[in-house]
LUMLUMTI-759427 format. One record per residue (C-alpha): residue in three letters; x, y, z; residue number from 1. Coordinates in steps of 0.1 Angstrom, whole numbers, m for minus. Example, Ala and Ser with C-alpha at 12.3 -4.5 7.8 and 13.67 -1.06 7.14 Angstrom:
<atoms>
{residuo:ALA, X:123, Y:m45, Z:78, num:1};
{residuo:SER, X:137, Y:m11, Z:71, num:2};
</atoms>
This chain:
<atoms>
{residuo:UNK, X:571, Y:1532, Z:1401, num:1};
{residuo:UNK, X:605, Y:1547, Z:1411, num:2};
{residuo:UNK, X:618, Y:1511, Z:1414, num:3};
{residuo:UNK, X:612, Y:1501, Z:1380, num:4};
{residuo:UNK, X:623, Y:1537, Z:1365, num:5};
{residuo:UNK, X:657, Y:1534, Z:1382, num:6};
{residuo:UNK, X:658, Y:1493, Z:1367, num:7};
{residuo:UNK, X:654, Y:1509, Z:1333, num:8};
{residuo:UNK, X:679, Y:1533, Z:1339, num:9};
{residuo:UNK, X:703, Y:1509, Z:1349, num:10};
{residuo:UNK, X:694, Y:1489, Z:1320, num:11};
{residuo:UNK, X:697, Y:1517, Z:1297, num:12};
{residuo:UNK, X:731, Y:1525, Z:1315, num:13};
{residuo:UNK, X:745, Y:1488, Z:1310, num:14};
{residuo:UNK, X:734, Y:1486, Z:1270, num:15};
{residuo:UNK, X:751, Y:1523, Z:1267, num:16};
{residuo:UNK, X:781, Y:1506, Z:1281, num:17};
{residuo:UNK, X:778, Y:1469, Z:1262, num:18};
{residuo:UNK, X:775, Y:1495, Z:1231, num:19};
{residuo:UNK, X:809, Y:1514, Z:1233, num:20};
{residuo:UNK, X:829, Y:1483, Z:1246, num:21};
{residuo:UNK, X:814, Y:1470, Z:1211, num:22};
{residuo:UNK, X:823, Y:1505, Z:1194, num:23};
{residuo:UNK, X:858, Y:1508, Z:1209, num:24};
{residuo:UNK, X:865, Y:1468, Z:1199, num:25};
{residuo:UNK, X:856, Y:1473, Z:1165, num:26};
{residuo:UNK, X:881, Y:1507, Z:1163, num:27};
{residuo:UNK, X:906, Y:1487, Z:1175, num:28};
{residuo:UNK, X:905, Y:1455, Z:1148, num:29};
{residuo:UNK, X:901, Y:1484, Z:1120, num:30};
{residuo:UNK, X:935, Y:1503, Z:1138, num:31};
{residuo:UNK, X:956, Y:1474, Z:1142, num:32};
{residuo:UNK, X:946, Y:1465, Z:1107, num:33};
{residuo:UNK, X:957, Y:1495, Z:1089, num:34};
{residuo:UNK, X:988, Y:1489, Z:1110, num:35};
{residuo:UNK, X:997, Y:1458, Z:1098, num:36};
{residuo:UNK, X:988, Y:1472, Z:1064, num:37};
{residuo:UNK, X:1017, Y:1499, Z:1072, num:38};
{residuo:UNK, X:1038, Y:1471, Z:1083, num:39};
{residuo:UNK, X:1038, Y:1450, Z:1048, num:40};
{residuo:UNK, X:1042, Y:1483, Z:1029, num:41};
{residuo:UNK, X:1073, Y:1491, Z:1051, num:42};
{residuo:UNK, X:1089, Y:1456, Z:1048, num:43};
{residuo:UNK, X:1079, Y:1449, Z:1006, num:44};
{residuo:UNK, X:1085, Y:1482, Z:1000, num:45};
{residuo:UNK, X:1057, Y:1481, Z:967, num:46};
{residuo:UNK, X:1023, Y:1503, Z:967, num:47};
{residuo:UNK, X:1008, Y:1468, Z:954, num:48};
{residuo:UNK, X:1017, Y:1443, Z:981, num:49};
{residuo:UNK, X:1002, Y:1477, Z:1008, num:50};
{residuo:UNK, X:968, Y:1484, Z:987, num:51};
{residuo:UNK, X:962, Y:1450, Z:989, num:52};
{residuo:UNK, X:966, Y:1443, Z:1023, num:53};
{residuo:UNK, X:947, Y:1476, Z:1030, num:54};
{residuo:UNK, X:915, Y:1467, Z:1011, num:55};
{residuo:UNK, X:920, Y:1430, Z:1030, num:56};
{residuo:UNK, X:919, Y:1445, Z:1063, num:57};
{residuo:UNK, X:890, Y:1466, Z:1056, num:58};
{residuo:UNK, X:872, Y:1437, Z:1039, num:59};
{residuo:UNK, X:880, Y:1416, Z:1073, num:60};
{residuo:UNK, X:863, Y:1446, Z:1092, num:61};
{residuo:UNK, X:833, Y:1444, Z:1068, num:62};
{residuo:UNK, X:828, Y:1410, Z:1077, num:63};
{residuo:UNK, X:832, Y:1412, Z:1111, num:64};
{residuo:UNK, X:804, Y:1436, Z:1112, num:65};
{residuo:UNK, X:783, Y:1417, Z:1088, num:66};
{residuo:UNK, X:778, Y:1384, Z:1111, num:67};
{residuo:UNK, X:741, Y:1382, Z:1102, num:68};
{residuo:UNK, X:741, Y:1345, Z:1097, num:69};
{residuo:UNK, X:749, Y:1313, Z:1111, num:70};
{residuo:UNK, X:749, Y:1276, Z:1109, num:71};
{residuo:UNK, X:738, Y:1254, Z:1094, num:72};
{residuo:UNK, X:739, Y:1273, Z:1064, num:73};
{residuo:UNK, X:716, Y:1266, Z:1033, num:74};
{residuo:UNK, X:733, Y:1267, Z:999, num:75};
{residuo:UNK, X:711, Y:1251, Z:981, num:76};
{residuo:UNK, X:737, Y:1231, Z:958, num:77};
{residuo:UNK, X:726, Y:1197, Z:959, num:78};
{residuo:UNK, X:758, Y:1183, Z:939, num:79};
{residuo:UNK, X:790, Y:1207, Z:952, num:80};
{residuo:UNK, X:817, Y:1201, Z:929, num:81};
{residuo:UNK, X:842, Y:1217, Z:954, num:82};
{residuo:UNK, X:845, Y:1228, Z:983, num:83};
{residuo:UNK, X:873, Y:1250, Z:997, num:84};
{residuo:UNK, X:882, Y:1272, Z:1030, num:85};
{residuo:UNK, X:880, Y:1306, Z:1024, num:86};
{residuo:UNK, X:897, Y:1332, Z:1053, num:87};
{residuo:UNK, X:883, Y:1303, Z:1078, num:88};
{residuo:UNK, X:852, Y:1307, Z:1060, num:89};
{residuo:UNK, X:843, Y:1283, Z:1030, num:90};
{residuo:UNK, X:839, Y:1285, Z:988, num:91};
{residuo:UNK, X:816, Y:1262, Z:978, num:92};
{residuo:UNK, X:811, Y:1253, Z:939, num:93};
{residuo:UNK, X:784, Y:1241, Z:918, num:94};
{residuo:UNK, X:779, Y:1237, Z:883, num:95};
{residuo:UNK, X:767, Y:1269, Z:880, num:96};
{residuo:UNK, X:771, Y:1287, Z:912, num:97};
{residuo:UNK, X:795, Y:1294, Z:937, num:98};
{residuo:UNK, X:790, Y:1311, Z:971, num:99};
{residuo:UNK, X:810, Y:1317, Z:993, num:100};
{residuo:UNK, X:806, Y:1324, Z:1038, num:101};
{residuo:UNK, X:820, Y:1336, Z:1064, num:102};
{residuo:UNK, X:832, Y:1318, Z:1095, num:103};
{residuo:UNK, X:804, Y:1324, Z:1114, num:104};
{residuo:UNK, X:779, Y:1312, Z:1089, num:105};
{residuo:UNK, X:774, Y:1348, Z:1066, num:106};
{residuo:UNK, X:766, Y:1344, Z:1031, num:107};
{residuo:UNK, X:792, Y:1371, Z:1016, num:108};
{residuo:UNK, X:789, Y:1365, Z:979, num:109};
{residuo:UNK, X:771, Y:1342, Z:953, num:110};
{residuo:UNK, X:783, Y:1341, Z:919, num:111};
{residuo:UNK, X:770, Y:1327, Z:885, num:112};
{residuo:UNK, X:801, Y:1321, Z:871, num:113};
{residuo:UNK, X:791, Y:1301, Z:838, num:114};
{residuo:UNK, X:818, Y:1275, Z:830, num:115};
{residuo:UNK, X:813, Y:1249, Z:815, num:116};
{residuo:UNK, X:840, Y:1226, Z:837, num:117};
{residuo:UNK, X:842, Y:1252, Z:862, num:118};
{residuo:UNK, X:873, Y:1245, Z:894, num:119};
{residuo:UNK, X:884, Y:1266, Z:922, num:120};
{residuo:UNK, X:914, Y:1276, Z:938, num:121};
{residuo:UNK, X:920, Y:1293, Z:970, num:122};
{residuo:UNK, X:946, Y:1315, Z:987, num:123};
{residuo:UNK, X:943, Y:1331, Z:1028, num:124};
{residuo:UNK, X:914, Y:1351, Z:1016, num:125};
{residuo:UNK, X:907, Y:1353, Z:980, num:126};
{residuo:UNK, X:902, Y:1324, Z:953, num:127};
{residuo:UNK, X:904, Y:1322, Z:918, num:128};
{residuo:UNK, X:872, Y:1306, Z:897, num:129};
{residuo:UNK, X:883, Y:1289, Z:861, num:130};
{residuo:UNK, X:870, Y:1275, Z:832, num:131};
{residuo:UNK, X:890, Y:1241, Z:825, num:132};
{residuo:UNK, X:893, Y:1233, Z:790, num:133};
{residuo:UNK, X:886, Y:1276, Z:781, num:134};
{residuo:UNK, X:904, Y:1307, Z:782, num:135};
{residuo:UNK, X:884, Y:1324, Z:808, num:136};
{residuo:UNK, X:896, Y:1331, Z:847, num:137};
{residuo:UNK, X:881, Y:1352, Z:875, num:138};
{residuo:UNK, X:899, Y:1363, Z:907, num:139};
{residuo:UNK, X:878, Y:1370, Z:937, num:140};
{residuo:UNK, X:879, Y:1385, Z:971, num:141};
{residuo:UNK, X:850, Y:1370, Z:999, num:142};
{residuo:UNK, X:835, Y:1403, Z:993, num:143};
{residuo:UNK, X:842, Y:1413, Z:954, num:144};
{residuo:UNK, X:857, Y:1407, Z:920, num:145};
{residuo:UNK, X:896, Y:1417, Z:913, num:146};
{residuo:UNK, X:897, Y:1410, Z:879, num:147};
{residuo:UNK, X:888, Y:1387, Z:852, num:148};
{residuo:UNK, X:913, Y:1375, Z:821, num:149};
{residuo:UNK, X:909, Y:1359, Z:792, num:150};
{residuo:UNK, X:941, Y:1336, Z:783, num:151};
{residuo:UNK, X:956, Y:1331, Z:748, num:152};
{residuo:UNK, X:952, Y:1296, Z:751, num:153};
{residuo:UNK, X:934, Y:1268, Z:767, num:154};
{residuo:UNK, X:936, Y:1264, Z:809, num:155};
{residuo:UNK, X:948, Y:1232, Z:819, num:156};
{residuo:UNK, X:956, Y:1244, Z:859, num:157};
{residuo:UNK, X:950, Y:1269, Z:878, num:158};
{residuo:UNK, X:971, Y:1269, Z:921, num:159};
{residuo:UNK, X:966, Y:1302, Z:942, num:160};
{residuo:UNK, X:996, Y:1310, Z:970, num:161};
{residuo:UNK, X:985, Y:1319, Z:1001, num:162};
{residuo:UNK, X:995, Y:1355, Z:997, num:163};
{residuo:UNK, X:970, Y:1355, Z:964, num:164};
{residuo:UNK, X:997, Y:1349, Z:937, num:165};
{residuo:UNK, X:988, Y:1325, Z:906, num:166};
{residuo:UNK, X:997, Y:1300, Z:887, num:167};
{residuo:UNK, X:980, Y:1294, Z:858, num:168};
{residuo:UNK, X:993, Y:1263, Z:832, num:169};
{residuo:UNK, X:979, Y:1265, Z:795, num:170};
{residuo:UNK, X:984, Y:1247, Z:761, num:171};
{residuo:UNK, X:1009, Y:1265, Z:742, num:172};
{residuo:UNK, X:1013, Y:1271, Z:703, num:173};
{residuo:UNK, X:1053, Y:1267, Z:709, num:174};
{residuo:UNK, X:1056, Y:1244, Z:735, num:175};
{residuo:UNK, X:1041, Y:1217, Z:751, num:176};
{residuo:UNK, X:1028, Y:1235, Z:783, num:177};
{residuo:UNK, X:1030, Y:1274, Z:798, num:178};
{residuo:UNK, X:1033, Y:1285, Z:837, num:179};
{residuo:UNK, X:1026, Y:1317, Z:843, num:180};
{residuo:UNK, X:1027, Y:1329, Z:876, num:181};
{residuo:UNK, X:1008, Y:1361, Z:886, num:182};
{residuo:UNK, X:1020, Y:1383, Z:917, num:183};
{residuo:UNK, X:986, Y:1392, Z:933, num:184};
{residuo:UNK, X:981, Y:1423, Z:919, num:185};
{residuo:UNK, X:984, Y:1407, Z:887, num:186};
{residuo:UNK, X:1009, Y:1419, Z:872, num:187};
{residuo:UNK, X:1038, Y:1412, Z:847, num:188};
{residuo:UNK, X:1043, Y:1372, Z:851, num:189};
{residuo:UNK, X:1070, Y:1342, Z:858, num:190};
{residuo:UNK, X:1069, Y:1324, Z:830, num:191};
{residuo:UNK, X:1080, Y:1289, Z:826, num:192};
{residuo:UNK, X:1075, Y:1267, Z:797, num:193};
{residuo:UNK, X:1075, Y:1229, Z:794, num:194};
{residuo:UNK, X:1086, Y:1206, Z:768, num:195};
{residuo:UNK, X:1081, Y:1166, Z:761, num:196};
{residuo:UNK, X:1114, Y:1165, Z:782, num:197};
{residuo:UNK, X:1096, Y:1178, Z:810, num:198};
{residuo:UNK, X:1062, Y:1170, Z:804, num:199};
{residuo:UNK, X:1026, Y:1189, Z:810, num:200};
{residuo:UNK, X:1023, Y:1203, Z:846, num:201};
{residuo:UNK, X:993, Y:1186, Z:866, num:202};
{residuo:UNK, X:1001, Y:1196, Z:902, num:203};
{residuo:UNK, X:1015, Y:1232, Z:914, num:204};
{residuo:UNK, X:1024, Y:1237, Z:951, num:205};
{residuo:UNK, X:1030, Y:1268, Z:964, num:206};
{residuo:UNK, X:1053, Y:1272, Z:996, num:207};
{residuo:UNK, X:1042, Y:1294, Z:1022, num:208};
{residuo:UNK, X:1075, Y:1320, Z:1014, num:209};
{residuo:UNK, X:1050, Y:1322, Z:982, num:210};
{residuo:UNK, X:1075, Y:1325, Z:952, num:211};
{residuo:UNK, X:1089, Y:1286, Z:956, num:212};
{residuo:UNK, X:1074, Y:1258, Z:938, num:213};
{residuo:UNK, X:1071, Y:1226, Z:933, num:214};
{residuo:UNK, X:1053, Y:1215, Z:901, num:215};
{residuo:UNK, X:1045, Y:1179, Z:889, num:216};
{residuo:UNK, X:1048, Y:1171, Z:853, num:217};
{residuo:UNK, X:1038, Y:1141, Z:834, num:218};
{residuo:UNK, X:1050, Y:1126, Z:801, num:219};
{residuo:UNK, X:1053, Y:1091, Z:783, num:220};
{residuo:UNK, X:1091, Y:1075, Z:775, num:221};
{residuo:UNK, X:1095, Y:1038, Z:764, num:222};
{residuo:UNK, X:1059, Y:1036, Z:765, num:223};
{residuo:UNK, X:1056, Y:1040, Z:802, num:224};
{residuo:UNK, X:1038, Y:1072, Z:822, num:225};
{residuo:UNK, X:1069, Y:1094, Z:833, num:226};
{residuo:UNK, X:1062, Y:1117, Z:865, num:227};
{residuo:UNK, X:1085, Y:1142, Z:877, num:228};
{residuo:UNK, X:1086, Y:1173, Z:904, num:229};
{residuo:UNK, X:1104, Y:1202, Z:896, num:230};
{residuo:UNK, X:1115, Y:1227, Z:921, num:231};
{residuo:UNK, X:1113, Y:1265, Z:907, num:232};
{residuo:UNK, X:1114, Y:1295, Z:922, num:233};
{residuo:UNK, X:1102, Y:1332, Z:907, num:234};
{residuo:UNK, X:1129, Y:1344, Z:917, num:235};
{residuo:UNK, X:1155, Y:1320, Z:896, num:236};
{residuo:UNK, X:1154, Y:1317, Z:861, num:237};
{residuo:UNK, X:1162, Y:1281, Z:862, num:238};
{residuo:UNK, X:1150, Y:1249, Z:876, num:239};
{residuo:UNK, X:1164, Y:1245, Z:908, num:240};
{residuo:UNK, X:1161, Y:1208, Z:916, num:241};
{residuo:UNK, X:1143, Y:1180, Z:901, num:242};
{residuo:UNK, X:1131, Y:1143, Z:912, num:243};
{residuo:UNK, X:1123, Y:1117, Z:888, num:244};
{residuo:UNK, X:1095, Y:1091, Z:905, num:245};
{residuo:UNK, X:1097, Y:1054, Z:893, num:246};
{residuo:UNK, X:1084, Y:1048, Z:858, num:247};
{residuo:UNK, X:1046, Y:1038, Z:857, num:248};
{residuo:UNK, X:1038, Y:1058, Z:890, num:249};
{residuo:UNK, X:1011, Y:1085, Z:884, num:250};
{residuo:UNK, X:1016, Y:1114, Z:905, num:251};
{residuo:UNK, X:981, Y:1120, Z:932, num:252};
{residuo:UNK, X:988, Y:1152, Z:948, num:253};
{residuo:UNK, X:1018, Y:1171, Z:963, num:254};
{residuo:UNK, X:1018, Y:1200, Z:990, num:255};
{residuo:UNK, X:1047, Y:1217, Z:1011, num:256};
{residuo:UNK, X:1044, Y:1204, Z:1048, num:257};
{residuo:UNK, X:1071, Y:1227, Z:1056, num:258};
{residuo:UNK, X:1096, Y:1252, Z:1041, num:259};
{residuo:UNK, X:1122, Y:1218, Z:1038, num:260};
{residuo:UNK, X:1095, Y:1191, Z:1028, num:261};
{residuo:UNK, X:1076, Y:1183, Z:1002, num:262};
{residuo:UNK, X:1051, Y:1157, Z:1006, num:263};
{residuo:UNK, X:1041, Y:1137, Z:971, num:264};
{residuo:UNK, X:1013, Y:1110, Z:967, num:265};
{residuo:UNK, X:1016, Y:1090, Z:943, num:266};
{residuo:UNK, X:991, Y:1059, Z:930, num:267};
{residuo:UNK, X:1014, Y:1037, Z:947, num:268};
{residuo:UNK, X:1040, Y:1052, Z:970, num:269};
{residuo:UNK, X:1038, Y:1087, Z:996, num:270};
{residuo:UNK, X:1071, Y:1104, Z:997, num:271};
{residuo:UNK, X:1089, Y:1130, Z:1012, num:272};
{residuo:UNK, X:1111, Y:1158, Z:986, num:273};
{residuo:UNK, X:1142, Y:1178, Z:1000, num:274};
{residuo:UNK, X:1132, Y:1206, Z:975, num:275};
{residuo:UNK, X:1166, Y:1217, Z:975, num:276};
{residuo:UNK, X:1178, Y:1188, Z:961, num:277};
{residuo:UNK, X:1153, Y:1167, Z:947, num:278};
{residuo:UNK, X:1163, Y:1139, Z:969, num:279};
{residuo:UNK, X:1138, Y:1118, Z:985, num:280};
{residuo:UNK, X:1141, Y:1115, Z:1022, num:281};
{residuo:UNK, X:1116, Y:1090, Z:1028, num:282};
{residuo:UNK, X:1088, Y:1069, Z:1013, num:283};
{residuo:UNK, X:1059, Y:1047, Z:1023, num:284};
{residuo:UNK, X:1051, Y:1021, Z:997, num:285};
{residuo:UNK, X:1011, Y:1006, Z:996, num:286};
{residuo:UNK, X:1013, Y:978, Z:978, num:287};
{residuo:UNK, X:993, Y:987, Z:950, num:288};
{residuo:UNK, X:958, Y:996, Z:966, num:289};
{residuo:UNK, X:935, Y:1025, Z:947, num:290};
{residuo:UNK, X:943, Y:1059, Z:966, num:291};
{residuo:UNK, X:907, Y:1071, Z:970, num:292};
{residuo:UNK, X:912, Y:1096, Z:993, num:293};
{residuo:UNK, X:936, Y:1121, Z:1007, num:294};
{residuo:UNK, X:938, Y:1148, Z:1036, num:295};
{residuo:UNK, X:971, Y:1169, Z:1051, num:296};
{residuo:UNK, X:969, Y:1190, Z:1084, num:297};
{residuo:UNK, X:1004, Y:1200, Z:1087, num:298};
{residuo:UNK, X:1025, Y:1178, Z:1083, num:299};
{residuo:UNK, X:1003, Y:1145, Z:1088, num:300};
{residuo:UNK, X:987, Y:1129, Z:1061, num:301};
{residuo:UNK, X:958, Y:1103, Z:1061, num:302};
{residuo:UNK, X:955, Y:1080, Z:1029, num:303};
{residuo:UNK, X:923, Y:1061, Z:1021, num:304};
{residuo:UNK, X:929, Y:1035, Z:1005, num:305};
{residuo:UNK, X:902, Y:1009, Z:985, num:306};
{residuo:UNK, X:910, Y:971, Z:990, num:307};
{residuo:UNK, X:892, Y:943, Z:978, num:308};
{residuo:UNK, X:879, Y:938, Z:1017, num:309};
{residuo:UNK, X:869, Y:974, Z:1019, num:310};
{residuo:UNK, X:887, Y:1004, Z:1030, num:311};
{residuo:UNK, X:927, Y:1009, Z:1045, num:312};
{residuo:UNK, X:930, Y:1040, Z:1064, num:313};
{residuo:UNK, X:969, Y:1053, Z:1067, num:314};
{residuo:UNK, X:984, Y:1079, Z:1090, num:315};
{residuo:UNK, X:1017, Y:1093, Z:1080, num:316};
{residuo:UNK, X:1042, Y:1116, Z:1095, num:317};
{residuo:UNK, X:1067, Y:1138, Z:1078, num:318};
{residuo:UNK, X:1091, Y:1106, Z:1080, num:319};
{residuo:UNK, X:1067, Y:1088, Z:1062, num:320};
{residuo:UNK, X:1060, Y:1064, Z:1092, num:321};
{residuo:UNK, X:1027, Y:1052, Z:1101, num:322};
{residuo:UNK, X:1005, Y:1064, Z:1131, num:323};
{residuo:UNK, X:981, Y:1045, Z:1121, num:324};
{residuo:UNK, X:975, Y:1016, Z:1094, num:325};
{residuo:UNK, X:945, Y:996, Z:1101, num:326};
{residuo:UNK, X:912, Y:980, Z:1079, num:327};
{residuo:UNK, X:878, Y:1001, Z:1076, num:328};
{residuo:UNK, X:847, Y:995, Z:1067, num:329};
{residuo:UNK, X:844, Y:1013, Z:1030, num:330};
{residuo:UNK, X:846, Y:1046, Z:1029, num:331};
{residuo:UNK, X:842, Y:1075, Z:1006, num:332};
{residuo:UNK, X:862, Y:1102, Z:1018, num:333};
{residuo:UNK, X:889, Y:1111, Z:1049, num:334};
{residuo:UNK, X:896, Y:1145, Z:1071, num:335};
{residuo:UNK, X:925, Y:1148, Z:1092, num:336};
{residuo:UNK, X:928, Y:1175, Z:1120, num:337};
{residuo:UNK, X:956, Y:1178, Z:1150, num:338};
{residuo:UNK, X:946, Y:1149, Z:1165, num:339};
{residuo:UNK, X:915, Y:1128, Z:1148, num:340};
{residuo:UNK, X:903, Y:1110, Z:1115, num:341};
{residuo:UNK, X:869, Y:1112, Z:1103, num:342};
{residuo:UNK, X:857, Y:1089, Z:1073, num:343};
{residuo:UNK, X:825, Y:1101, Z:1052, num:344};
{residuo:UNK, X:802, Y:1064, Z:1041, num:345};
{residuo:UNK, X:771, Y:1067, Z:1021, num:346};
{residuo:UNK, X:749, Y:1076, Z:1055, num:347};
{residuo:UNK, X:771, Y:1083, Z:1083, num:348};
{residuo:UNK, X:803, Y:1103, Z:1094, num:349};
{residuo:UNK, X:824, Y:1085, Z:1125, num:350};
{residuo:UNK, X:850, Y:1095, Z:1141, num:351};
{residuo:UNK, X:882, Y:1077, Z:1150, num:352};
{residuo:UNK, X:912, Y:1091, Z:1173, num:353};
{residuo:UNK, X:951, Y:1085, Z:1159, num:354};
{residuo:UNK, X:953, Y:1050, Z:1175, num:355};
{residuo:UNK, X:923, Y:1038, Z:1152, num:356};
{residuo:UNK, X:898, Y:1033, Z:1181, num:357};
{residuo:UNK, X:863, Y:1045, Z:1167, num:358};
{residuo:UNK, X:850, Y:1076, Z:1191, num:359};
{residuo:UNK, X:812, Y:1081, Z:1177, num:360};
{residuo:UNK, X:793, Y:1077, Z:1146, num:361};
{residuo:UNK, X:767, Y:1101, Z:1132, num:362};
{residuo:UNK, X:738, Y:1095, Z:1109, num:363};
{residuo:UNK, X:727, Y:1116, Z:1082, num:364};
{residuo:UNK, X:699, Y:1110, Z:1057, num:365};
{residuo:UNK, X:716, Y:1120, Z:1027, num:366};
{residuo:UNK, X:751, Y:1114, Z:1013, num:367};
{residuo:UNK, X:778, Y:1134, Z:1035, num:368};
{residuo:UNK, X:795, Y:1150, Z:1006, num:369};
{residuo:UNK, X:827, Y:1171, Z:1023, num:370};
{residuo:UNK, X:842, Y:1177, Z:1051, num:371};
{residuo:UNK, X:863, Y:1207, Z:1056, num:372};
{residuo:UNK, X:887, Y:1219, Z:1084, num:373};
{residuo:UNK, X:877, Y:1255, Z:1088, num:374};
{residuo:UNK, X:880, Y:1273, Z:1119, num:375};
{residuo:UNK, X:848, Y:1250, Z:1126, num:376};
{residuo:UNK, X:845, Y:1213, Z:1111, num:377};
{residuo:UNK, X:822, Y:1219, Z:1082, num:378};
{residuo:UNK, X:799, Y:1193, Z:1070, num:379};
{residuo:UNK, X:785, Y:1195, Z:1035, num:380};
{residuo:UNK, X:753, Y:1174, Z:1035, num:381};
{residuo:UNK, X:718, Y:1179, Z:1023, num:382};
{residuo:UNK, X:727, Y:1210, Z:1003, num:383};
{residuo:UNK, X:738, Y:1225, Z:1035, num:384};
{residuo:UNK, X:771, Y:1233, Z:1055, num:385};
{residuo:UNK, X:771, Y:1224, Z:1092, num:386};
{residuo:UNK, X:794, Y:1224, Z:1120, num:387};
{residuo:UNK, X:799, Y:1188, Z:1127, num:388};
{residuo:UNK, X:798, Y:1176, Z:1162, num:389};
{residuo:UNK, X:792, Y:1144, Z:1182, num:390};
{residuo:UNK, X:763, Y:1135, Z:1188, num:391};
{residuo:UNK, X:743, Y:1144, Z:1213, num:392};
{residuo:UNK, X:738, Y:1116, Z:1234, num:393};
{residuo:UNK, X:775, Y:1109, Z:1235, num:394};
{residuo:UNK, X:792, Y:1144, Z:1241, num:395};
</atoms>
């Protein structure tokens, strides 16, 4: 009997200790939080820029605390129009919901957000939810809403910085298009307007200094699709450079690889902007084939492309050079990560390393819909995120 008393004690003893270890970790996150609050109020010098990170780092310790669930997690939208990562966490949209997890698999928020062509955008740790075609925006933390607005005019784009800053693009009753772009705390705006010189704005990229931009415009001359990038920055009140792609090319989707490239994808060609100049550095020319899919880890880029044989997978690096160029079997989608490609079919997900040599194919019974690079590999399938993984016969 005295045996088993002392066990429990020693028990009781080893929980008591598991339990402050836990108490003193979580004291710690919360202090070196506050302190890096104190730190971006010290070095921005605004209230705004501090409350913000302040109710971000308690938010973060909210979360942490919360981790009551885990994967796979059920959504329950069978259709996701997007899908995003969230804080390494992921927003997921439907056509009338969004909800939105942690990275451990806690369901933090879900939100009727009733659009009627509803899109995201994300930031580090908050997103903005729009109405395309309306007036009406919302901008949301994981854990609450920041604030809602109701635009003069029609939204045609809406790009979230990392930091939370936002550009919203609308019609406008003067000019052909508006940029306004929103410090986080949403206040008093940059404002850029467009003309049929320049064209309506139908790409934003933020850079990771958040107040440089590059912004891709469209417009018809001589009959012929015009597409242009123009470098702006919030702090300028002028354009600071501008590159004018060949006539006829329609502009895919454009992101800052680093604070001296910009990468653009265009139906035909990838290149690379000095977005101090405008000048292209380098380009990588397809031939014509449909772009049907695209994905950018740092500063590699992975191009899916549709040929008449099936699928063309593409690797570039930031000199536009191919890693990788090789036929596929048909594909709907590519991921990229540090150092594999996977390609999402009708049924199955596989696999392939940077030299093209296939590593494992997985079967699913249902469509695989997204996959995201989170601080896990999320797989949207079955109205359901999962952590994807090989299978397990050939780990």
């Amino acid at each position: 009997m005295e045996e088993k008393q002392n066990t429990g004690g020693k028990l009781t003893y080893i929980e008591e200790l598991h339990r402050k270890r836990q108490n003193r970790k979580i004291r710690n996150t919360a202090a070196l939080a506050l302190v890096l609050a104190v730190l971006v109020f010290y070095f921005t010098g605004t209230y705004a820029s501090a409350f913000s990170a302040l109710a971000e780092a308690a938010e973060s310790v909210q979360i942490f605390l919360n981790r009551s669930g885990s994967f796979p997690a059920k959504t329950g939208i069978v259709e996701p129009l997007q899908a995003e990562v969230l804080a390494g966490g992921f927003v997921e949209l439907g056509q009338e919901d969004l909800f939105v997890y942690s990275a451990t698999g806690t369901n933090l928020r879900s939100i009727q957000h009733g659009y009627a062509r509803p899109a995201i955008t994300t930031g580090n740790s908050r997103f903005c939810v729009y109405n395309r075609g309306g007036t009406e925006l919302r901008v949301e933390s994981r854990t609450r809403s920041l604030y809602s607005e109701k635009m003069p005019q029609n939204i045609l784009l809406c790009q979230m910085s990392g930091n939370g800053s936002l550009a919203v693009v609308t019609q406008s009753t003067r000019y052909l298009a508006e940029m306004s772009v929103y410090p986080p705390d949403f206040g008093e705006p940059y404002c850029w307007w467009t003309t049929k010189n320049e064209g309506t704005p139908v790409r934003v990229a933020f850079a990771d200094d958040n107040h440089r931009m590059a912004v891709g415009c469209i417009s018809a001359k001589d009959g012929q699709l015009a597409s242009a990038i123009y470098m702006l920055d919030t702090h300028k009140n002028t354009v600071t450079a501008v590159y004018q792609a060949d006539a006829g090319s329609a502009l895919l989707d454009l992101k800052w690889i680093s604070n001296s490239q910009v990468l653009c994808i265009y139906d035909n060609f990838a290149c690379v902007l000095n977005p101090s100049t405008g000048a292209e550095l380098c380009r990588f020319s397809y031939g014509g084939a449909a772009v049907a899919s695209v994905s950018v880890y740092g500063r590699t880029a992975a191009l899916l492309l549709s040929t008449r044989s099936g699928s063309r997978l593409v690797v570039l690096n930031d000199r536009m050079n191919a890693l990788l160029d090789t036929t596929v079997a048909a594909a709907n989608r590519v991921t990229v990560t540090h150092n594999s490609v996977y390609l999402l079919r009708d049924g199955t997900v596989e696999r392939m390393n940077l030299k093209g040599e296939s590593q494992w194919v997985q079967s699913f019974d249902t469509k695989p819909q997204f996959l995201l690079n989170a601080e896990q590999l999320l797989l949207f399938v079955d109205s359901s995120a999962q952590v994807l993984a090989a299978p397990a016969a050939e780990k």
